[in-house]
Residue, then its C-alpha position, 0 to 999 in steps of 0.5 A: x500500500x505505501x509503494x502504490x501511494x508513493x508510486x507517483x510519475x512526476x512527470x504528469x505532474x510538471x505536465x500538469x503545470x504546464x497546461x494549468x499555466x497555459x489556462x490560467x494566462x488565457x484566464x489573465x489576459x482576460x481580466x485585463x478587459x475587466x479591470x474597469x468594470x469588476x476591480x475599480x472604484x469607478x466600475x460597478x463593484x467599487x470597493x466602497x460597495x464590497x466593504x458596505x456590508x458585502x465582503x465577509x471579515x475573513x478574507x484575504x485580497x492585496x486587491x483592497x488596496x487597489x482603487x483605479x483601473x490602471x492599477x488593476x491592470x498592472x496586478x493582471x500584467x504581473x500575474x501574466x509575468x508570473x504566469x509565463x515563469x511557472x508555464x516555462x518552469x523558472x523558479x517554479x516554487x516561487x511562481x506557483x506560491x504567487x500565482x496562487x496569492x494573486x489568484x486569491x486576491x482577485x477572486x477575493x476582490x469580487x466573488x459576485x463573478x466567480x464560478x465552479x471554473x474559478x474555484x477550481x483553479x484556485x484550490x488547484x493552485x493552492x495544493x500545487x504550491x507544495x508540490x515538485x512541479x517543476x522537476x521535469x520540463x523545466x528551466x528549473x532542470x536546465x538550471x540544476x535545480x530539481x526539485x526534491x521528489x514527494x508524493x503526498x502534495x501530489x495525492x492532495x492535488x489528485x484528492x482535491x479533483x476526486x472530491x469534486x466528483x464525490x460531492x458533485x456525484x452525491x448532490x446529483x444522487x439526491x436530486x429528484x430530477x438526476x433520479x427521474x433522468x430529466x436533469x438534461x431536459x431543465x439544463x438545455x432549456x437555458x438558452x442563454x447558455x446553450x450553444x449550437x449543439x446544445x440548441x439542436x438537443x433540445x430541439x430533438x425533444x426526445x425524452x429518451x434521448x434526455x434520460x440516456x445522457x442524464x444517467x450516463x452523466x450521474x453515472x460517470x460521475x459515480x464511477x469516475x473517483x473509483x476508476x481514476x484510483x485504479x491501479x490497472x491502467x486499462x480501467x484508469x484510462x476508461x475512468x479517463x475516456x469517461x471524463x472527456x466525454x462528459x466534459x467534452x459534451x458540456x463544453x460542447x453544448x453550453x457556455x460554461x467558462x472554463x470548467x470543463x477544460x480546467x477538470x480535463x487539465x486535472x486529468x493529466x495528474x492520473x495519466x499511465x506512465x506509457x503515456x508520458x514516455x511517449x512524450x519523453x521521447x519526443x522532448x529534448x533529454x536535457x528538459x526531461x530530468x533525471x531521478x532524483x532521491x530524497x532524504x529530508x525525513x524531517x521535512x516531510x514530516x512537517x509538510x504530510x503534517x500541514x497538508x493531512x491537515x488541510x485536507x481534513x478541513x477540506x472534507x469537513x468544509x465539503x460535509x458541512x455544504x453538503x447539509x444545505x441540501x440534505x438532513x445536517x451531516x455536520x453541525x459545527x462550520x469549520x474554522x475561518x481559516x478555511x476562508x482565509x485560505x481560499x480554500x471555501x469550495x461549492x460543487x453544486x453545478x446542476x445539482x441537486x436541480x439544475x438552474x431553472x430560471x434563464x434570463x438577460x439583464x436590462x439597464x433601461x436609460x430615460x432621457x431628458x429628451x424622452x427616449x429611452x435606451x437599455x445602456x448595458x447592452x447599447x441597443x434600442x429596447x425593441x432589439x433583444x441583447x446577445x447572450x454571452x457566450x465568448x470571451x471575457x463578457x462571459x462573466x457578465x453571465x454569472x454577474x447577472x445570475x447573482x445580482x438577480x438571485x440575491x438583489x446585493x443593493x450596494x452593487x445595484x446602487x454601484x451598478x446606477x451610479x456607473x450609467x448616470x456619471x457615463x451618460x451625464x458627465x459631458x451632457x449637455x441640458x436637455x440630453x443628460x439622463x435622469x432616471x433608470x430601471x436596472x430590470x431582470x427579463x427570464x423565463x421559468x423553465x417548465x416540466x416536460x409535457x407542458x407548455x413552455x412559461x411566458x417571459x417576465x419581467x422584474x425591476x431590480x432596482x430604480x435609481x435617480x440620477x439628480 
């Protein structure tokens, strides 16, 4: 049992961290369109807003201290540069200890457009701090400076992913749609999010069809944690062909950032050694590495320590969540700590009900001259607005969702103030704005063999501008 739990390839490991670096940089150079809007004073979730009662006492962020946009772009720049020296495996201890103090600062910043993506790599980047990422493939190795080889960091990475699937897999388990086989027909109804495929699914309308790829997800869900443990390569590549095909059909057919391909990334930590020798030979022999040993008992006492610890947290943090949706499981909230550390995770995508309520933002503009114009999305009212389906406008999505879900007054307020000094700071008398509706248009979705429910319309928020 010690041999297989120390049996660990550090090469997918370094492979590992050469993809998560990759996403992570597309995920940097997008923020660097939405340091205006989410990470400025002067954008709608200023930092007057976040302490007026909406960011929790225990947190951590070195974004607090940044007001202007420029400043913000600055912090994403550097996150770039951090970024490129853990992708190319420069110093990678370092690069990785700050990728992760900066990745939790910004997701700190503004939580109101964070989803399942974006814990995913956060609680990534933390176990990977403590991991030898940098063995293999590196400049690190051309330097010389090989990391010393320890499994356990690398078994709380590949736990961390597990635990995804165990929680998200036992939630699925409770639900009453997931048990029914209709999960996918409440999900595809979500036409903001859907994609091409996604629409002609849907289209089908076949419930045979919904009910098949129900149970074929909440059944790969249940089988995934076992087969990537198996220490047969055969049914570990099976629990693997699995996963890319629940991953691949939602990154097919909805418009989910990111999650799908940061899960798939995580695969590569189970991926049989057969595959990385193929890779090996195919690579320059001074960026592969050679074995190391090491002898430093003391050190990695402390460190399986510290993180059997952490990982103790983890899974009472997990137990605790999973009381909100069934009977309590856990009383006692753990310690802050776990938010302190950016460690906080929920994996209810879906589950137990899939989101059933779709709909688009309108920030409704009323001019002195009498027309009126929904400024969010820059078109007449009479036009209906693009969903978000591309690029870094994808957080819009999320933000929508949660200041509709949860009406925050301090951004709804942030979110008028933004249009009024936008539309009114040049304006001349008789063209300034004077009033706008900040309003939810949705649909409910329907149960099968009804008929599809009615748009609707709530004003969230109304605000004067003199």
């Amino acid at each position: 049992m010690k041999k297989a739990f120390n049996n660990v390839d550090f090469r997918t490991l370094s492979l590992f961290r050469i993809v998560f670096a990759t996403l992570l940089l597309k995920d940097a150079f997008y923020h660097l369109k939405l340091a205006h809007w989410f990470y400025s004073d002067a954008g709608i979730v200023p930092r007057s807003a976040l302490f007026d009662g909406l960011a929790r006492d225990a947190r951590f962020s070195l974004m607090d201290a940044i007001g202007q946009g420029w400043m913000a772009v600055a912090f994403f720049l550097l996150w770039i540069v951090v970024l490129v020296c853990m992708l190319v495996g420069y110093r990678t201890r370092t690069a990785t200890i700050l990728n992760f103090i900066i990745i939790l600062s910004i997701h700190e910043r503004n939580v109101y457009i964070l989803t399942g993506a974006d814990t995913a790599m956060r609680v990534f980047s933390f176990w990977l701090m403590f991991t030898p990422a940098g063995r293999h493939y590196s400049v690190d190795v051309l330097r010389g400076k090989q990391a010393s080889p320890f499994a356990l960091p690398v078994r709380m990475l590949q736990m961390q992913l597990l635990l995804v699937y165990i929680v998200t897999a036992y939630l699925k388990l409770i639900g009453h749609v997931w048990q029914d086989g209709e999960a996918l027909f409440y999900v595809l109804q979500l036409e903001t999010i859907r994609l091409p495929l996604g629409t002609f699914l849907y289209q089908v309308n076949s419930a045979f069809l919904w009910e098949t790829l129900s149970y074929f997800v909440l059944i790969g869900e249940v089988l995934l944690p076992i087969l990537l443990l198996m220490p047969v390569v055969p049914l570990r590549v099976l629990g693997l062909l699995i996963g890319l095909a629940i991953h691949g059909g939602i990154a097919l057919t909805l418009a989910i950032p990111d999650f799908s391909l940061v899960m798939l990334c995580a695969y590569i930590l189970f991926f049989p050694s057969s595959w990385m020798d193929w890779i090996d030979r195919r690579m320059p022999p001074y960026l592969v590495g050679a074995p190391l040993q090491s002898n430093n008992i003391r050190y990695q006492f402390v460190l399986s320590s510290f993180l059997i610890g952490t990982m103790t947290l983890v899974i009472w943090w997990n137990l605790y969540t999973l009381g909100d949706y069934k009977d309590e499981i856990i009383s006692k909230p753990p310690p802050d700590l776990i938010w302190y550390s950016g460690l906080w995770q929920y994996w209810d995508l879906f589950a137990p009900l899939p989101y059933q309520v779709d709909g688009w933002m309108r920030v409704v503009g009323h001019f002195e001259n009498g027309t009126t114009y929904d400024l969010f999305h820059d078109i007449p009212l009479t036009q209906r607005p693009s969903a978000f389906r591309w690029g870094p406008d994808m957080r819009w999505k999320k933000f929508e969702d949660n200041v509709f879900n949860y009406q925050y007054e301090q951004i709804l307020s942030a979110w008028g103030a933004y249009y009024c000094r936008l539309y009114n700071e040049d304006a001349v008398i008789g063209t300034r704005m004077l009033t706008l509706d900040i309003i939810y248009v949705y649909r409910r979705s329907h149960i099968p063999l009804t008929d599809i429910n009615p748009i609707q319309t709530e004003t969230l928020w109304y605000h004067w501008c003199f």
